[in-house]
C-alpha positions as CSV (number, residue, x, y, z in Angstrom):
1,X,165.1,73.4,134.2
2,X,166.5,69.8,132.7
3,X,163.0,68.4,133.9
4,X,160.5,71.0,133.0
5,X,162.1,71.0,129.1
6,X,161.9,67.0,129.2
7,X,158.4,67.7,130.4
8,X,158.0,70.1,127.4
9,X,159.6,67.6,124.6
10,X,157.7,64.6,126.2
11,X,154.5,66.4,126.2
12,X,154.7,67.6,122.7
13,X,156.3,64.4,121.2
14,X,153.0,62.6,122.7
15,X,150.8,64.8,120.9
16,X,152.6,64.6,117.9
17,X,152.8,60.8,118.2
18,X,149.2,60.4,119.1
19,X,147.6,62.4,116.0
20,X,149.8,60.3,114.1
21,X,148.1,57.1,115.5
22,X,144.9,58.8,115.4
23,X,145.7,59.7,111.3
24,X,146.5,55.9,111.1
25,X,143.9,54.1,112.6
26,X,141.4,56.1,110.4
27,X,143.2,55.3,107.3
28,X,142.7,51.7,108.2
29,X,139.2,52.3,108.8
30,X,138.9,54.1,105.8
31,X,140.4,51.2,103.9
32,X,138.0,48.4,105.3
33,X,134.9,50.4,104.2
34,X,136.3,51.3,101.1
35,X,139.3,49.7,99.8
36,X,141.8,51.1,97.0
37,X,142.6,49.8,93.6
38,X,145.1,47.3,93.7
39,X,147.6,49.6,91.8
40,X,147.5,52.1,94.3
41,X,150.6,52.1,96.1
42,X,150.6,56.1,97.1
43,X,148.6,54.7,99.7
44,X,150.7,51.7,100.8
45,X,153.5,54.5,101.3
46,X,151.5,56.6,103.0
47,X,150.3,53.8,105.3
48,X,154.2,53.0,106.2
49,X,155.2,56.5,106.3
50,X,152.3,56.8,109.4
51,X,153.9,53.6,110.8
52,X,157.4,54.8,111.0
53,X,156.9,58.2,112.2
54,X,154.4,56.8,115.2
55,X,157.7,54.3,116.0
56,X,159.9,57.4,115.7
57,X,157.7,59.2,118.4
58,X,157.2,56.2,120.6
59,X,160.8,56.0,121.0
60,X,161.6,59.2,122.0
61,X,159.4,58.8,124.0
62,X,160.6,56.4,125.7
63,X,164.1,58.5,125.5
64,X,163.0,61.1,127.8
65,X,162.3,58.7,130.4
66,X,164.5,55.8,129.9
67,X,166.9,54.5,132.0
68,X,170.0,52.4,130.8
69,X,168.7,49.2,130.2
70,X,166.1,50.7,127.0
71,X,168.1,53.5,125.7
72,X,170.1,51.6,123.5
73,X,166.8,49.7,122.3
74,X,164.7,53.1,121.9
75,X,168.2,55.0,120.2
76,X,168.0,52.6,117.6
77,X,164.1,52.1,117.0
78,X,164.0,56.2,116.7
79,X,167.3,56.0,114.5
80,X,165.8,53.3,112.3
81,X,162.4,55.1,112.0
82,X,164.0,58.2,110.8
83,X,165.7,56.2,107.7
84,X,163.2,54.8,106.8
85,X,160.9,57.6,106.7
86,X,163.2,59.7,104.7
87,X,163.5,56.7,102.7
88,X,159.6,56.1,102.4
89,X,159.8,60.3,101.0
90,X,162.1,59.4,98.7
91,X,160.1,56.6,97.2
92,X,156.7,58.3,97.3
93,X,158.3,61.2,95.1
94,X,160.0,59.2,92.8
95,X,156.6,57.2,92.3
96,X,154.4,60.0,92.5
97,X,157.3,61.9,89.7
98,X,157.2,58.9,87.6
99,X,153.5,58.9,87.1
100,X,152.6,55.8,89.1
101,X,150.1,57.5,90.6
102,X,146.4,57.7,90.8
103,X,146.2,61.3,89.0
104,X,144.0,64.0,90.6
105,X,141.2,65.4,88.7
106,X,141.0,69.2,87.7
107,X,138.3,71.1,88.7
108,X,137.8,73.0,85.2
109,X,137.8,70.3,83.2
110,X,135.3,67.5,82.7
111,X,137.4,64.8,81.6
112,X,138.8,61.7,83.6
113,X,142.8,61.5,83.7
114,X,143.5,57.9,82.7
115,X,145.5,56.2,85.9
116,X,149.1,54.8,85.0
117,X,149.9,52.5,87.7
118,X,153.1,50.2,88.6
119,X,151.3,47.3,90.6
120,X,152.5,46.7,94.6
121,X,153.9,43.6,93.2
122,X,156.6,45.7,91.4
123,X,157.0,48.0,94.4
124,X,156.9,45.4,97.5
125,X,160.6,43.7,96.7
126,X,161.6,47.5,96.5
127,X,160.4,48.2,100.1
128,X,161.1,45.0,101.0
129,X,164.8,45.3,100.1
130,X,164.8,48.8,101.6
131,X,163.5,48.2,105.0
132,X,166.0,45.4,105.2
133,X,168.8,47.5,104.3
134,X,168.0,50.9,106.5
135,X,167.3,47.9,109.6
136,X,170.8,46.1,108.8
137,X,172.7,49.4,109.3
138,X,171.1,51.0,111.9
139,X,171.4,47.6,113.9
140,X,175.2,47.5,113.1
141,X,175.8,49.2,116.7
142,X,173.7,46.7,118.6
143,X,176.3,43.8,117.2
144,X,179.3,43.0,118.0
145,X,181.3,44.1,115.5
146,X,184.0,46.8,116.2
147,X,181.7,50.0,116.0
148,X,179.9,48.8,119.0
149,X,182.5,48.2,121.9
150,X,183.5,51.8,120.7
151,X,180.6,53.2,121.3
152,X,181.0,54.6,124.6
153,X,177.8,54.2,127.4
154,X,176.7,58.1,127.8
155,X,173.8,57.3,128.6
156,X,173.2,59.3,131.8
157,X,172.8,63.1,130.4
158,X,170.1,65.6,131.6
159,X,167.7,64.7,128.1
160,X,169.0,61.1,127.5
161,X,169.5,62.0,123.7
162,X,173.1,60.7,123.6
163,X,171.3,57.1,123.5
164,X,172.6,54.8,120.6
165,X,174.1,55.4,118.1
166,X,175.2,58.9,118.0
167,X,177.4,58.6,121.4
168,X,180.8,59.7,120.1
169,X,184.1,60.9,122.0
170,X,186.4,61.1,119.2
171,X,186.9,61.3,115.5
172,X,189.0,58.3,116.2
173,X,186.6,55.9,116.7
174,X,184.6,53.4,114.4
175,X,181.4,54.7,115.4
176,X,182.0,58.4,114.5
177,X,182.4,56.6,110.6
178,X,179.5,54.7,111.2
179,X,177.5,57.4,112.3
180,X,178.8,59.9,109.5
181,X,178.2,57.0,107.2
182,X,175.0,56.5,108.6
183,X,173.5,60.4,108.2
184,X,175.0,60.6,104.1
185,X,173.7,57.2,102.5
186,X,170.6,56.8,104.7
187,X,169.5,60.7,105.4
188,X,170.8,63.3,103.1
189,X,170.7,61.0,100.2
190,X,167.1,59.9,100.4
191,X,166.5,63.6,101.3
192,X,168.0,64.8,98.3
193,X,166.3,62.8,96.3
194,X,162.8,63.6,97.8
195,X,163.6,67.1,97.4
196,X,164.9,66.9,93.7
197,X,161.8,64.8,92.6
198,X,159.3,66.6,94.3
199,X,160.8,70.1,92.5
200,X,160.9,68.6,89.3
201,X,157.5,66.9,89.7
202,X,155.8,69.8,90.1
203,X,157.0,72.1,88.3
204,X,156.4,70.0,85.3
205,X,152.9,70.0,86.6
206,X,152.7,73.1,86.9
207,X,153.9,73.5,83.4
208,X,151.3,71.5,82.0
209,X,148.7,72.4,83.5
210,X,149.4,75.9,82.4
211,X,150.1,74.9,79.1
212,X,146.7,73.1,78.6
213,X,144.8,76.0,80.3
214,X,143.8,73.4,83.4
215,X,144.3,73.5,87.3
216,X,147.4,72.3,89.2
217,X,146.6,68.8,90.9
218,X,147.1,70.0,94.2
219,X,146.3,73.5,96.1
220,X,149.1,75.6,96.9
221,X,148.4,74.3,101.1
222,X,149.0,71.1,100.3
223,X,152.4,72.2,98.3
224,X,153.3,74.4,100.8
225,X,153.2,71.8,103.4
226,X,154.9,69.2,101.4
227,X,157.7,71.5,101.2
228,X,157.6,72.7,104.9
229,X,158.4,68.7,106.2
230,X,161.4,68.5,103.6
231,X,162.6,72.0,104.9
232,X,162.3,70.4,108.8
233,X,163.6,67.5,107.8
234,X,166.8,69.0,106.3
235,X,167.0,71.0,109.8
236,X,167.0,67.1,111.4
237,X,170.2,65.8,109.7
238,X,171.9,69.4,110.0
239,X,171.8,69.5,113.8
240,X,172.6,65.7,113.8
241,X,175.8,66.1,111.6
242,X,176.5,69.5,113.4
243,X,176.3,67.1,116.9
244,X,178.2,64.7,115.0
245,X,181.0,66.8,113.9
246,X,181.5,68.1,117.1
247,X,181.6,65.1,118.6
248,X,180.5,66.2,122.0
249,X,177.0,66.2,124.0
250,X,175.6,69.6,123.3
251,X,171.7,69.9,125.5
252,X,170.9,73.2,123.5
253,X,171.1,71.4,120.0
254,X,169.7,68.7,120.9
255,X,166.3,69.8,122.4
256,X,165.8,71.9,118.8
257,X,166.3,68.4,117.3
258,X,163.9,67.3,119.0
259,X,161.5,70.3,118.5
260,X,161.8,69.8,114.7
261,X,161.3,66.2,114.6
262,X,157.9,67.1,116.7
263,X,157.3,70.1,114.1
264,X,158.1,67.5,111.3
265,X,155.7,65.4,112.4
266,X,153.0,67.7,113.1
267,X,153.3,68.9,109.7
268,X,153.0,65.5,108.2
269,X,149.5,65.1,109.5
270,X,148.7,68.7,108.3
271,X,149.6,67.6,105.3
272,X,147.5,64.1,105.1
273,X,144.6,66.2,106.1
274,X,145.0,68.6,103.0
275,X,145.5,66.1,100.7
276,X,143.1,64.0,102.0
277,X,140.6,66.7,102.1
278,X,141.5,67.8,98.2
279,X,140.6,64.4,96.9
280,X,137.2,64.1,99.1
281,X,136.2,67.3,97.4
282,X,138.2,66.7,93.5
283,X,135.9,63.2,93.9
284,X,132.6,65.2,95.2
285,X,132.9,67.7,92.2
286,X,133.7,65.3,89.7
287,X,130.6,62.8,90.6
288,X,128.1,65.9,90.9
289,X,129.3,66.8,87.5
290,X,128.6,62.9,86.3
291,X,125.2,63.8,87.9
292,X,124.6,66.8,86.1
293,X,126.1,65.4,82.1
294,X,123.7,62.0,82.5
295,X,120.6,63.2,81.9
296,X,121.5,65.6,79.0
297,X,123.0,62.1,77.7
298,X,119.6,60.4,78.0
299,X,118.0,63.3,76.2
300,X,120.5,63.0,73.4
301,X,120.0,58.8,73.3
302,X,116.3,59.4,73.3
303,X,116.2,62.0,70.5
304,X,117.8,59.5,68.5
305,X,115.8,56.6,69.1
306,X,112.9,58.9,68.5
307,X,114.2,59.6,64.8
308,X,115.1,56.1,64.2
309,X,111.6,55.4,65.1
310,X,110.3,57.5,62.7
């Protein structure tokens, strides 16, 4: 049973870990034949959010068939791409909420939102400074400081999910504070503030756009999606704290972990795709309509050069 559900998680993990890839490599291709305003850092988000989800399933991957030697190496590479793509939400809302964004064009309406934009070179020293933080402590157990000789070597269970650095045996320890540590300043916080943002962002743009008489920036799928990764993600940290607080190996939690990590990433590219999709068509819309207003313009310039003339 043990290897036909590692077959299971490895199978799906791959799939999940290959679309992202897929998703990835296309952005990049995307970007070399046409490349983005300067300003737009959504994308540069987006980029690393692909990056750190594809390291996230790589190393569970390698999880569900490791031996001792790479556990601890793929425990903390899957560990460290978790923060940082909760972190990477976190900062995509709050720059998407704080309208550094390059704004979607309504359907109904003819005019051009004017785009507000921070710069990368206001948000790279914050991602800079991020990443270095989330890597510093999720490396902590690979030191040697005092919450890595605690850390006991359980690394021979049926899934191999036990890998760094949530391998506890009692409150006691250094590493059960690490780890609790860990999951409230680097997940639910980040969470949180994904979560908060994102509700506040749109309902404010759902406000104004009913206020003005327009249509909402993004389709309800897109929304709906959004809101299904956060929901899967909060599933993530609550099985990991429940694992946590019980401070003891449990295979039934930890194979739903892994299912919602798959879900959460399969969603992600469900997402991209929307959103990806809505701006193809916002853009296609708004440049037929440019095609369509030009020549009544050229009429109107013409008619008045015609009465000038006479």
């Amino acid at each position: 049973m043990a290897v036909a559900m590692q077959f299971v998680i490895g199978a799906l993990t791959a799939v999940c870990t290959s679309l992202i890839i897929v998703l990835l490599l296309w952005r990049l291709s995307r970007l070399r034949r046409t490349p983005p305003p300067c300003c737009d850092v959504i994308n540069l988000l987006t980029w690393l959010l692909d990056v750190s989800q594809a390291v996230m399933g790589a190393a569970i991957l390698v999880l569900v068939v490791s031996d001792v030697v790479t556990c601890a190496v793929a425990g903390f590479l899957a560990v460290l791409a978790g923060a940082l793509t909760l972190c990477l939400l976190a900062t995509r809302s709050v720059v998407m909420a704080t309208g550094s964004r390059d704004v979607d064009r309504c359907e109904d309406s003819g005019k051009v939102n004017n785009q507000r934009c921070t710069g990368v070179l206001c948000i790279t020293p914050l991602l800079i400074v991020q990443v270095s933080m989330v890597t510093v402590f999720c490396a902590l157990p690979l030191s040697q400081l005092p919450v890595a000789s605690t850390t006991p070597p359980r690394n021979h269970t049926p899934y191999h999910l036990t890998c760094l650095p949530l391998a506890l045996e009692s409150r006691d320890t250094a590493a059960w504070s690490y780890s609790c540590f860990l999951l409230v300043a680097v997940g639910w916080l980040p969470l949180l503030v994904a979560m908060t943002t994102d509700v506040i962002h749109y309902s404010r743009d759902v406000y104004t756009a009913a206020r003005r008489k327009q249509c909402r920036s993004m389709p309800v799928a897109c929304l709906s999606t959004g809101a299904l990764r956060l929901v899967l993600w909060t599933l993530v940290l609550a099985l990991i704290s429940a694992q946590v607080s019980r401070t003891s190996s449990v295979a039934e939690v930890q194979l739903v972990l892994v299912l919602s990590v798959d879900l959460a990433m399969l969603v992600h590219v469900v997402h991209d795709v929307l959103s990806v999709r809505h701006s193809y068509v916002t853009q296609l819309r708004h440049h037929h309509q440019q095609q369509n207003q030009l020549p009544a313009r050229l009429t109107a310039v013409t008619r008045a050069q015609r009465q000038q003339v006479r």
